[in-house]
N, C-alpha and C positions, 0 to 999 in steps of 0.2 A: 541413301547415299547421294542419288541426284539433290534430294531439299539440301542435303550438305552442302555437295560444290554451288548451288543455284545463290542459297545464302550467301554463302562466305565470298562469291565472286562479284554480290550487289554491295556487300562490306568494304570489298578492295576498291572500291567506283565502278563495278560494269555494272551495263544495263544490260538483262537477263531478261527471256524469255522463254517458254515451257509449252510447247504443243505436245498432248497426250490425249488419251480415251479420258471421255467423262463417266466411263461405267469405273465403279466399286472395286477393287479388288480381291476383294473377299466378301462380300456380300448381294448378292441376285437381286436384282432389279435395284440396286440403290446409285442414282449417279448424282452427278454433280455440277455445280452452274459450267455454263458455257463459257462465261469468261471473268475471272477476278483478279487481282495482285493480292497476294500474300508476302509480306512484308518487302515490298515494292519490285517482284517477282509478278510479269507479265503471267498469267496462266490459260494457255486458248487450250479450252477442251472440245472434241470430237465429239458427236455422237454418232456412236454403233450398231451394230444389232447385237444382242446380246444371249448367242448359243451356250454362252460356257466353255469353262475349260476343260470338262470332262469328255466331252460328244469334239474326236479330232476334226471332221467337216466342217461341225461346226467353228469350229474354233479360227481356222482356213478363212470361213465368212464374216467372222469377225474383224479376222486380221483387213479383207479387202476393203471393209465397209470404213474401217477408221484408215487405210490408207488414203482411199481418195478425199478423207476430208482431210487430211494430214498435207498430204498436197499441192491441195490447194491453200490452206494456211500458210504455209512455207514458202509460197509464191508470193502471197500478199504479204507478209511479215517482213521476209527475208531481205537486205539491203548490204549493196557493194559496201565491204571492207567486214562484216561482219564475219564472225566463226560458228560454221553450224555443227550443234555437236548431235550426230547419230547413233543412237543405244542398237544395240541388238534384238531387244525385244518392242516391234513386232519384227520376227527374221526376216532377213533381206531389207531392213527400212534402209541403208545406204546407198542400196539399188537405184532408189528412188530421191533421196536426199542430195547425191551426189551431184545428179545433172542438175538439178535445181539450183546449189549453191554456186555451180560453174556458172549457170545463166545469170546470175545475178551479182559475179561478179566476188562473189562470197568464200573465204576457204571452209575448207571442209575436211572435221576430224570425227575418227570412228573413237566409239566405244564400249570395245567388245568384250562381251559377258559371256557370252556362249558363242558358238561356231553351228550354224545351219547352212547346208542340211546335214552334214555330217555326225550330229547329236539325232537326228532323226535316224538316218542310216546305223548308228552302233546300236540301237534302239532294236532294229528288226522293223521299223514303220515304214511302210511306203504309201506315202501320200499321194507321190507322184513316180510317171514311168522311168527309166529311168535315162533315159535322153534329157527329157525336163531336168531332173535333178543336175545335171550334167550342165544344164544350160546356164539355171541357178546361183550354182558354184561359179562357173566364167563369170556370172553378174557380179557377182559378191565379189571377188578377186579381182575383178575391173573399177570397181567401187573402192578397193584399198588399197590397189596399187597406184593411184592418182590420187589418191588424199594424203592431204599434208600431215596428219600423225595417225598413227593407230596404236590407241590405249588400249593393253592389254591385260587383263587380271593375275599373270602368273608367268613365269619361265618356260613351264610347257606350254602355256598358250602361244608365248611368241614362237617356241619351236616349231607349231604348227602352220601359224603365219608362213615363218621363212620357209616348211616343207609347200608351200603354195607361190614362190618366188614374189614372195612382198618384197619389198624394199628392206631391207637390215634398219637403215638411216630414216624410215617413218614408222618405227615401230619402239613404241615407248613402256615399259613396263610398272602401272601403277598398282598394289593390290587394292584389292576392297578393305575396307576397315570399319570400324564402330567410333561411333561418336561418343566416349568417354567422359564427356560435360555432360551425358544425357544418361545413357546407361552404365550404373556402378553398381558396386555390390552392397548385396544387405545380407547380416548374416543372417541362420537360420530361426534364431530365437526371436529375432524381431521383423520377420517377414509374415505379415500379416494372413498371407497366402497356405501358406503351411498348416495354419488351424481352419480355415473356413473349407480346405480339401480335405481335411483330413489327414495330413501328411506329416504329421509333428513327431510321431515314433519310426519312421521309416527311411530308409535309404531309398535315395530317388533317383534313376535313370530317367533321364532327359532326354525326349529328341522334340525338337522345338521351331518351326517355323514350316515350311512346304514338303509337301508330301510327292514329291511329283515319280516322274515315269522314271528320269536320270538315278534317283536312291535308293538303296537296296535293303527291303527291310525282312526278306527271306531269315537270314541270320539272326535279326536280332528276336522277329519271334518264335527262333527252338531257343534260343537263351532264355525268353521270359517264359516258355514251355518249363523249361529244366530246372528255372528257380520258382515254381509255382506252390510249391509246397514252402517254399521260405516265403514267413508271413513279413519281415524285416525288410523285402525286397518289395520294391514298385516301380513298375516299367512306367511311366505318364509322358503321352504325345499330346502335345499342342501345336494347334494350326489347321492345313487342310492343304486339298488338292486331290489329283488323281487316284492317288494309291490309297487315300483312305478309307474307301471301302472296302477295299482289300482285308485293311487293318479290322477291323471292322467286323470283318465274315467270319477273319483268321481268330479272333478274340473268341467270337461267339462260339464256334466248331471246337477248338479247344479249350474251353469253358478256360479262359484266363483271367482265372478272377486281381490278381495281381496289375492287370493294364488295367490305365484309365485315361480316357482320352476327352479334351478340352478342345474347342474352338479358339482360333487365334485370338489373341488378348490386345485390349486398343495401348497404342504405344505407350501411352504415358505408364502405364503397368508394366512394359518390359520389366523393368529390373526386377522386379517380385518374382513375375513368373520365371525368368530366366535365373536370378537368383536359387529359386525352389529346389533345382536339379543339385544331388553330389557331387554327380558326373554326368558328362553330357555324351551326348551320340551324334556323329554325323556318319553321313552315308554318300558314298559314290558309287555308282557302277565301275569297272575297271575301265570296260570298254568305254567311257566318255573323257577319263580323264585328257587334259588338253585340251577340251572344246570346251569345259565351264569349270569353275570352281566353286563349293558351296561357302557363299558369302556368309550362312550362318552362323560361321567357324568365327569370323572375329566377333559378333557379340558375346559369345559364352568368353571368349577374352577377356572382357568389359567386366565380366560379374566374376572374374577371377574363379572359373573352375575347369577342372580338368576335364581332358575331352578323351574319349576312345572311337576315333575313325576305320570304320569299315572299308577297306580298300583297297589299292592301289599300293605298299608300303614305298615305292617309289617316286609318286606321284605330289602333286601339292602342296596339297593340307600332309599326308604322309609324312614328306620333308621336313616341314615347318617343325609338327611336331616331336619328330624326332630330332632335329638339332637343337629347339627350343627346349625339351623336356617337360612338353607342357601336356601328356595325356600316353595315351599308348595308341599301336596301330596295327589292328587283326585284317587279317588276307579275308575277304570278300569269302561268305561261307562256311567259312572257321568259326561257328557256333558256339563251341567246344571252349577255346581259347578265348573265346568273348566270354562266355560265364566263369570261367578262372579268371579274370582279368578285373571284372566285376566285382567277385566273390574277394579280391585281392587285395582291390581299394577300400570295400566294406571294411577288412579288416586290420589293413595297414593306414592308421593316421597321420605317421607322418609323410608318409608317400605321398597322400593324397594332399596335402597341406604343403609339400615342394611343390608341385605338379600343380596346385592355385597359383604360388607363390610367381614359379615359374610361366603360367599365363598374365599374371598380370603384369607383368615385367615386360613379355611381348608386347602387350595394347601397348604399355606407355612409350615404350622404347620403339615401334616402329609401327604398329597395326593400329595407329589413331588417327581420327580426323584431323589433326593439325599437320601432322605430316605429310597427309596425302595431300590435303591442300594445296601446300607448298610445294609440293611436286606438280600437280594440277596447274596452277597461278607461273610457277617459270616454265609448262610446256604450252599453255597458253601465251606467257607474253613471248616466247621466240618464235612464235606465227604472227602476232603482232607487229613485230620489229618490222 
């Protein structure tokens, strides 16, 4: 999503720049030059230490090691009149972006993916005592409440905003979306992917992209417990992260021969493998809803299939789906009602074929790159003005 906006805003005449880690994101020890333009897209990358994302201290040391080169980048780069835009991931980079683009002169807008420490805190992790956390928070709410916009991924995000007395009037609500000129659908018969996995006679549950600590996949493995004797059914994850080992123990302990699990797949393949899925699965903890939303909900948009969100039925993604009619949405736990739900769409095609129909309607009608843009490009130029 950022190559999206970073594009499309060197498309409209801006000149774009990109300060990030030069470590891999999914691959251990693989980084990247220090400095190149992709398609006239400044790129200054960091370098880190590289603990991972598994081991939390480490990950801590990461974050400090690419702030202090962050920066200092941002000090040298950064120039009066310009707009500095700050992601949420590494938490707390506004802390630090913020005084920076004051000194220089520069406005400064957030944009917030997740909410730290708060996603820590619904978690059960304490990193830190909780004074720090405390402190944290003041920084991060001192950091939004003196920046000129704050992009947020969803309606409960912003509510969480305004329960922290942000401004109403710098709080802008963009969602995440899928780039639809890049990921489409293929159908099953001519996705290459289907025979080289083995997956050409089988009904395929999907959950596809990060595994992290925020998603709950308790649930979905007694469903793939329950349907393991149906040889028809296959649970298949793709991607990585924290909780895949989990997955991993959980398969092996309950001999689930029905999972099968894939390493993330380089983009240009998204749509095969995102394709591959009947239906798809996303997952939220209850307790995070409002500090992030799972952005992998608008690519299965893209490749027009239905989704069954574990959750929050209030929440989100919950929302979406149910006003759009584009999946169904089981209560966090409800095992039970996930394998009936499953077992539902196996057997009901035209359901499952509204339920595409009705996701691809969403991409095009509101959860695509061009829209958000557009939103994107007119809350950029009234900072401009």
């Amino acid at each position: 999503m950022l190559t999206d906006l970073a594009f499309n805003l060197v498309k409209e005449g801006s000149e774009v720049s990109i300060i990030c880690s030069s470590q891999s994101y999914d691959k251990s020890n693989s980084t990247y030059k220090k400095y190149e333009e992709i398609n006239s897209v400044k790129v200054y990358r960091v370098k880190t230490t590289d603990f991972g994302r598994n081991w939390l201290p480490g990950r801590v040391i990461d974050y400090m090691s690419y702030f202090l080169g962050m920066v200092w980048l941002l000090f040298n780069t950064a120039q009066k009149g310009d707009i500095v835009v700050a992601k949420t991931d590494p938490p707390l980079t506004s802390a630090l972006t913020y005084p920076i683009a004051k000194l220089k002169k520069a406005e400064h807008v957030n944009w917030v993916q997740d909410l730290f420490p708060e996603v820590a805190e619904s978690l059960g992790i304490k990193l830190f005592p909780h004074f720090i956390a405390r402190l944290l928070r003041r920084l991060r709410n001192w950091s939004f409440a003196n920046s000129r916009v704050n992009v947020v991924i969803g309606e409960r995000m912003k509510q969480r905003l305004l329960d922290q007395n942000i401004p109403t009037n710098s709080i802008v609500v963009i969602p995440n979306w899928a780039n639809n000129d890049e990921i489409k659908p293929i159908e099953k018969q001519n996705n290459p992917l289907k025979v080289t996995w083995n997956l050409s006679d089988k009904f395929v549950v999907l959950y596809s992209g990060n595994m992290g600590r925020v998603h709950e996949f308790g649930t979905i493995i007694r469903a793939a417990e329950t349907l393991k004797n149906r040889p028809e059914f296959v649970f298949l994850f793709i991607g990585g992260g924290p909780q895949k080992e989990y997955l991993q123990q959980e398969v092996k302990s309950k001999n689930l021969t029905n999972v099968i699990l894939k390493p993330y797949q380089d983009y240009g393949q998204l749509s095969q493998s995102l394709s591959i899925g009947d239906v798809h699965l996303v997952s939220l903890r209850s307790a995070i809803e409002g500090y992030c939303v799972p952005s992998k909900y608008y690519g299965i948009l893209a490749v027009g299939r239905p989704v069954i969100f574990i959750g929050d039925p209030s929440g989100e993604i919950g929302n979406i789906i149910n006003n759009d009619e584009s999946g169904m949405v089981i209560p966090e736990g409800n095992s039970d009602l996930l394998t009936d739900s499953i077992y539902s769409l196996a057997q009901d095609t035209l359901m499952l074929e509204k339920m595409a129909a009705n996701a691809s309607r969403s991409v095009n009608e509101k959860y695509n790159s061009g829209v958000s843009m557009k939103k994107w490009k007119d809350t950029l130029d009234s900072i401009s003005v």
